[in-house]
N, C-alpha and C positions, 0 to 999 in steps of 0.2 A: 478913876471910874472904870476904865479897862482891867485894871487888877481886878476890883471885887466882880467884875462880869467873866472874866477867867477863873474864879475862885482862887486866886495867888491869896496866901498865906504869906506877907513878908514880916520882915522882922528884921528893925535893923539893933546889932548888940555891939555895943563900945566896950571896950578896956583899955586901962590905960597901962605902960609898959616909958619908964625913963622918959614922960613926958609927952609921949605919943598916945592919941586917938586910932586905931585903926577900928576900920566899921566891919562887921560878916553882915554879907547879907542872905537870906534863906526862904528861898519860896517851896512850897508845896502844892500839886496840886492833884487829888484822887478823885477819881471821879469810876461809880458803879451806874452803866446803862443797862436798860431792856432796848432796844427798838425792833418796832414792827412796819417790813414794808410789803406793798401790792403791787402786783404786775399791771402795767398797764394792755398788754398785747401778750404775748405765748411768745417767750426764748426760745432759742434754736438749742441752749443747753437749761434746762429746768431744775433747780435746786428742788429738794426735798424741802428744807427750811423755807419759812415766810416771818423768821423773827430770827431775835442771837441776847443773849448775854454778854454784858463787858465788863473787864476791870481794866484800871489804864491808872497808869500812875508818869508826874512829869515835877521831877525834883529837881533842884537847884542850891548848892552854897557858894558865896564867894567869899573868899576871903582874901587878906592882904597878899599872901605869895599863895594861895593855893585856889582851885575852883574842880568841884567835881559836880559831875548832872547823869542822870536816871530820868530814860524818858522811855516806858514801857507799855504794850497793850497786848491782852489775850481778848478772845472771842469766842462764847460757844453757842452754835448753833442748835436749839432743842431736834430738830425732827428729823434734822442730815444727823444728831449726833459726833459731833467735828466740832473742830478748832481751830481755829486761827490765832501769829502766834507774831510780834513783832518785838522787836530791840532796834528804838529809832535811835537812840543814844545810851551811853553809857562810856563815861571816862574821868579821868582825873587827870587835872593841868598844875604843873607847877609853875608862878612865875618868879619869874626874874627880871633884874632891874629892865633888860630892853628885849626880852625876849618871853617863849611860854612853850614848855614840850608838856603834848596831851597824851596823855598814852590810853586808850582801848575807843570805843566805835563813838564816831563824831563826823559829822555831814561837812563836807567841804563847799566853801561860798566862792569859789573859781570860777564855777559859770551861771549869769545871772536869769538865765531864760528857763533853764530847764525844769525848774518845780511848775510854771504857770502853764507850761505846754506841756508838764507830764510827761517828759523823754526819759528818763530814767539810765540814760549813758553814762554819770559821772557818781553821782547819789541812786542806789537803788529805791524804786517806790514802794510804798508799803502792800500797796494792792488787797487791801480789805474789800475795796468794791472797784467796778469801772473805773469812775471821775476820782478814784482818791488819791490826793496830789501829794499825802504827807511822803516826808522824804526820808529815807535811813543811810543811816553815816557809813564810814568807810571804816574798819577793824587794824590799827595799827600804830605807828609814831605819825604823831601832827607837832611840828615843830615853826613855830613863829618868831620870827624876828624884827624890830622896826625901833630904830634909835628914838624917835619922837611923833609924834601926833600927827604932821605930817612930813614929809617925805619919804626913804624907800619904806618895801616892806619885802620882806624875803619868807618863802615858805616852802618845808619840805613835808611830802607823807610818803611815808615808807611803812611795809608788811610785808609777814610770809606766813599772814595768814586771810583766806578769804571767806566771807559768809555769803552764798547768795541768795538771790531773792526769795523765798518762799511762798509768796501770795501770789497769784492762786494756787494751787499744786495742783498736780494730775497725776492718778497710780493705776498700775495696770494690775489685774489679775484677771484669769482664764480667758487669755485674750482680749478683754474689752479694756479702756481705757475711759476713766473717770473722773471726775470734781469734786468736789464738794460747794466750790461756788458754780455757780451760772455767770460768774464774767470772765470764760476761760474761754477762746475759741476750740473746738474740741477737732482732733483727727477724723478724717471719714470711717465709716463705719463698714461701705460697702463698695465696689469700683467695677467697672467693665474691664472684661478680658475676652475679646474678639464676638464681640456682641453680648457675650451675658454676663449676667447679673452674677456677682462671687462676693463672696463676703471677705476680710479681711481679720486677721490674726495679729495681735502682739504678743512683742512680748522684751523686755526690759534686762538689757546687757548691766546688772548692775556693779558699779565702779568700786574700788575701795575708798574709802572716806576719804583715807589720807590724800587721795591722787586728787581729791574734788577742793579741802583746803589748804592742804600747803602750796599755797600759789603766792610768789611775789607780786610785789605792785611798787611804783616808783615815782612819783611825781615833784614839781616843784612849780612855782608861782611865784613872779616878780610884780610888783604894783610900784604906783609911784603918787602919792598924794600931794595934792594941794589945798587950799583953803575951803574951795567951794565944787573940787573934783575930783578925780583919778583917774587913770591909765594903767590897763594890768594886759598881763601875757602869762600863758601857761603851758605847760606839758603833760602830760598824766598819761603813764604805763599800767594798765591793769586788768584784771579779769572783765569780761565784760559782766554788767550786772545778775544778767541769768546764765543756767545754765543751756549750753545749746541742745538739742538733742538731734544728731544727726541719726541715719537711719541706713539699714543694708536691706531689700526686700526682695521676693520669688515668689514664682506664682507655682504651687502644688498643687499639678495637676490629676494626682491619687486623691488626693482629700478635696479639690476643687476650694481652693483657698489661697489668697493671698500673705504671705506669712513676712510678717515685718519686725526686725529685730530692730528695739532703739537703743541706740548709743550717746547717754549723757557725756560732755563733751565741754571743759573747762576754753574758752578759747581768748585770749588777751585780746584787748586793741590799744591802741594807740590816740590818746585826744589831745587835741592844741587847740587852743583859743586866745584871740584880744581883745579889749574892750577896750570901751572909752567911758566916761558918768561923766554929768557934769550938773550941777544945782541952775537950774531958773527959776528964779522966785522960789513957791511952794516945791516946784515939780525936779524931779532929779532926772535927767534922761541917758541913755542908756545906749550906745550904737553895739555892734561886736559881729561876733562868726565866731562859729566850732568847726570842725576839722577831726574826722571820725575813722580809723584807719582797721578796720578788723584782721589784715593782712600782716600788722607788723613784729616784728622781731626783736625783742632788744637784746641779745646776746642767747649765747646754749645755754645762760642762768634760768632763762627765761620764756627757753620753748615750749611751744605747748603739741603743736600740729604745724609740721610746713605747709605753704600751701598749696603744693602739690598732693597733698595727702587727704586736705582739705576738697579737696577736690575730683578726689581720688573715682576713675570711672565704678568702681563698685557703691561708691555712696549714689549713683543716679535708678533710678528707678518712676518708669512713666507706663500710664495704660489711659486708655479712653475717659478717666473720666480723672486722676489723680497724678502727680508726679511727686518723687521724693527729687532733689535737687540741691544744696547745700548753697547758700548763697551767700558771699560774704563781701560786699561792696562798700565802697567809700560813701561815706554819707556826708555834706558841709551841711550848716546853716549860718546864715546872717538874719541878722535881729533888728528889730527895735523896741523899743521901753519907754513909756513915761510914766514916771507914777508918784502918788504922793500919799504920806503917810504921816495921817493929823492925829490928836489924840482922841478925836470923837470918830473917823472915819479913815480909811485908805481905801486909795483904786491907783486904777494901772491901766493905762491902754497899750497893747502887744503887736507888734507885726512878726511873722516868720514866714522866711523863705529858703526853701530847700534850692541850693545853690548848683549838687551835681544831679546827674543825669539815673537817676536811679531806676534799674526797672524793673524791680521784685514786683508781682501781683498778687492781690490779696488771698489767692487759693494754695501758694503754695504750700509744701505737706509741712513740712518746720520750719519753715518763717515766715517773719510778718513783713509786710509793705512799711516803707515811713508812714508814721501816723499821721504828718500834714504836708502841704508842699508849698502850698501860697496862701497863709492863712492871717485872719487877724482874729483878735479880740481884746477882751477887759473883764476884770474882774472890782466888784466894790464891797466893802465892807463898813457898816455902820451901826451905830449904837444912840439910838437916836432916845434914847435916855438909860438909868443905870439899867433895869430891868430888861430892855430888847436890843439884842444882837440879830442884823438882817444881813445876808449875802446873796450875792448874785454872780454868778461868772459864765461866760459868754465865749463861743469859738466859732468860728467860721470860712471854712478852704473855700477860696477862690477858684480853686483848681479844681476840685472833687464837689463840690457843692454840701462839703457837711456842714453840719447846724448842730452844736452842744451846748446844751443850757444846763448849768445847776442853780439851783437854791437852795437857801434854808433862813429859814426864824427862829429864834429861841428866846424862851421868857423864863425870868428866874418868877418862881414862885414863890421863894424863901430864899435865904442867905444860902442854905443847902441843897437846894431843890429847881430843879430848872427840867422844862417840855422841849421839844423842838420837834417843826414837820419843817421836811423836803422834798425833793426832787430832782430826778434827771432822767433828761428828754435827750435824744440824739434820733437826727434824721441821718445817711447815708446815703444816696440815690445809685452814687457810681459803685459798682460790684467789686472794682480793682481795691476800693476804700480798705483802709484799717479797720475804719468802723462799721463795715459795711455786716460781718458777723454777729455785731449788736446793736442793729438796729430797730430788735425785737425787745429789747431791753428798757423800754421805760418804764419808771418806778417811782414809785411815792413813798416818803416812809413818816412817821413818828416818833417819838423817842420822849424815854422819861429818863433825868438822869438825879444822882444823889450824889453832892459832893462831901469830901470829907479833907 
């Protein structure tokens, strides 16, 4: 039932070869959207758009020693004229009797919290909108090893090469700096300089490609399975997901102008994490902690910025009402998880806890605050017959007082044809919040889709 509500096309083909059965199996799945949504209140940044066009394509074959997948989505916006542009997956796996090397982009399941809370440290997000949790893989060798079903399991990912995030973009010309979406937080516009009111100038140091993807990355991942659990520990060296952009800025006191040159800015960190799982009954549960080091170094293979340089007194820049600042601090979380995953329904109940003492605040000029600090929630998914697909997902900081609700419904009309309306609501009260930028942002939408 879940297949035909995904539109999975499978297929299973036998041949036979000296007495052997081997199965391929091969799903497809296209799907062509319109969706139309509506503001509930006035953004702080305002799209042009109030709709978009999609093509989105999520392929799959396996077969005995081999498995390759294509999971791809574009976006065009009519009235912003713009595009949006994803590659959540795309690679090919060879296997072997106790092993599988993938070679090109494929999402690592090393830490288990981070698609439900949206952190985007390990896996970058796709960022088509606010709440979207979908994940994209990492661009390189994924190599697995694991003698039997259970006991160890050994994993390496190694690149030199990196893609990063694209969604949302922001591009500057004749000074201003712009979107195409409205869930970007955007730069100030204007700032005080000894009472008055001055406008602000960019303008964009730009890099050469090469120096933004040839970046190493270096990880590996130990697990250890049992009947009805596991035990895993990780390391992971790599770019961090976006790009930083640090900044050099002066106040031009001929032109009465702030004038701020930004500096895109590849910068490593460093993640470790452990976990535990363990099956009760229906529900799997999940303890763990990450460990988030943007300071670190793994040899002169691998430099990017000391941190001295990072730091460097020409990157600071403050005036009455803005500072430019570079912030680059340790971030931990410890988790919890329960969750169960039936063939008519899954949910999940979440706890996170920001573990160090962080004290980035929501205004500053290029960077963000942690997104949560003491937060719970859940999310549920059901199919309460073949035709309706229902979700619901839930957040809420203890510490900041945010409130994030999504939904959605979807009805197939036909074997090919399927509606869906949504929504997402975020409250914010505290100003230091992550979300406290989009808090203007509530929106409802529609959607018609055509599968093929």
């Amino acid at each position: 039932m879940k297949a035909v509500d995904n539109c999975k096309l499978l297929k299973l083909l036998a041949f036979g070869f000296s007495g052997l059965i081997i199965p391929v199996v091969y799903s497809f799945d296209g799907i062509i959207s319109y969706e139309r949504f509506a503001r509930l209140n006035d953004p702080q940044n305002k799209s042009d758009s109030v709709d978009w066009f999609g093509l989105g394509v999520d392929s799959k074959r396996i077969g005995h020693r081999y498995e390759y997948a294509l999971d791809a989505d574009i976006r065009y916006f009519t009235d912003g004229d713009s595009f949006n542009y994803s590659l959540a997956q795309l690679y090919y796996q060879h296997k072997m009797r106790n092993s599988r090397l993938s070679v090109g982009r494929k999402t690592l399941d090393w830490s288990h919290h981070e698609k439900f809370w949206q952190l985007g440290f390990m896996n970058p997000q796709r960022g088509f909108r606010l709440l979207d949790d979908k994940q994209e893989g990492l661009t390189g060798f994924h190599y697995d090893f694991r003698p039997g079903e259970i006991g160890p399991r050994f994993s390496v990912f190694f690149s030199y090469f990196y893609i990063p995030t694209l969604n949302p973009s922001l591009s500057i010309s004749d000074g201003e700096v712009s979107s195409n979406s409205e869930w970007r937080k955007m730069p100030p516009t204007r700032t005080l300089i000894l009472g008055q009111e001055v406008p602000i100038s960019y303008r964009l140091n730009d890099p050469n490609i090469s120096d933004i993807v040839l970046q190493k990355s270096l990880g590996a991942n130990l697990e250890y399975s049992w009947g009805s659990g596991k035990v895993q520990a990780y390391a992971l060296y790599k770019p961090e997901s976006g790009i930083r952009v640090n900044a050099d800025a002066a106040y031009d006191s001929d032109d009465d102008v702030v004038d701020v040159l930004a500096n895109p800015t590849v910068n490593h960190h460093l993640m470790t994490g452990a976990s535990i799982h363990q099956r009760a009954g229906m529900a799997t549960i999940s303890v763990g902690a990450d460990f988030i080091d943007p300071n670190a170094r793994l040899g002169s293979d691998f430099d990017a910025l000391t941190p001295a340089q990072l730091r460097g007194t020409t990157k600071k820049f403050e005036s009455e009402f803005f500072r430019i600042e570079p912030s680059y601090e340790h971030e931990a979380f410890g988790y919890f998880r329960a969750s169960i995953d039936r063939y008519y329904y899954h949910a999940s109940l979440n706890y996170i806890h920001l573990l160090t003492s962080n004290e980035r605040i929501g205004d500053d000029f290029f960077s963000d605050t942690v997104k949560f600090k003491s937060a719970i929630g859940f999310d549920i998914g059901f199919w309460p017959t073949e035709r309706i697909y229902l979700k619901i997902d839930w957040k809420y900081d203890l510490d900041r007082r945010d409130n994030i609700l999504q939904f959605e419904g979807n009805y197939r009309l036909a074997e090919n044809m399927s509606v869906g309306v949504g929504g997402e609501l975020i409250a914010a009260p505290d100003d230091s919040s992550y979300w406290s930028p989009y808090r203007t942002n509530d929106t409802v939408y529609g959607s018609f889709n055509f599968h093929f």
